[in-house]
N, C-alpha and C positions, 0 to 999 in steps of 0.2 A: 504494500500500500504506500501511495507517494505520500510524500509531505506536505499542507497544504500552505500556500502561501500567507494564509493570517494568521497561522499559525505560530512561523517562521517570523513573522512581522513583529507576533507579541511578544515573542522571544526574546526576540533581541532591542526590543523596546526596553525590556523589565532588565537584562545582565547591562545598557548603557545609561540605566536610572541608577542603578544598585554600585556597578561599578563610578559611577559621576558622585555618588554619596563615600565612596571609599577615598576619591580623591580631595574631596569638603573636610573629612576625616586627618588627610595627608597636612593638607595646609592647616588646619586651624586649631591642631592639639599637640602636644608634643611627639607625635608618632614621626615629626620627623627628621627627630635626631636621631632614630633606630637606623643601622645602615640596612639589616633585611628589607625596611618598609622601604628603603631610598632603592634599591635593587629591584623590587618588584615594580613597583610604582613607575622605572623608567624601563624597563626589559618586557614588561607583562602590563599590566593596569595601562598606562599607556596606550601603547600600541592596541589593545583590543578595543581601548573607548573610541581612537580612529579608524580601525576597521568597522565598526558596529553603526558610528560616524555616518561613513560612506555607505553603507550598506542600506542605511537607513533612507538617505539622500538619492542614492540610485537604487534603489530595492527593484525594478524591474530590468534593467541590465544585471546587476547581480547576479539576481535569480536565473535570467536568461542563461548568463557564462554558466551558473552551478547545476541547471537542468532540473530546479528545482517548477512541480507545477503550479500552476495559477490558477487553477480549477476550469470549470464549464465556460467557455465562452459565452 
């Protein structure tokens, strides 16, 4: 069974809300004098809020390149 495109949508709406509150998290407590959190935050956290970003923004090129479906015409 494919994946449905709203699905996929809500998805990654909810990891670039959750992740955008990890990064509110980063800035504004002391989490970031931890070097682990400085390490994820520019290697991982990062990079996934600008994939999820773009994904969001072109979500039907995305889906396009990833074969992912759109449902019923």
């Amino acid at each position: 069974m494919a994946v449905k495109a709203k699905k996929v949508r809500v998805a990654i709406r909810w990891i670039h809300i959750i992740l955008g509150v990890v990064v509110l998290c980063y800035v504004y407590s002391p989490f970031h004098e931890n070097v682990a959190f400085q390490i994820a935050m520019k290697f991982l956290i990062i990079p996934i809020i600008t994939i999820t970003g773009v994904w969001i923004w072109k979500f039907k090129a995305v889906n396009r390149f990833l074969g992912i479906d759109e449902g019923p015409p």
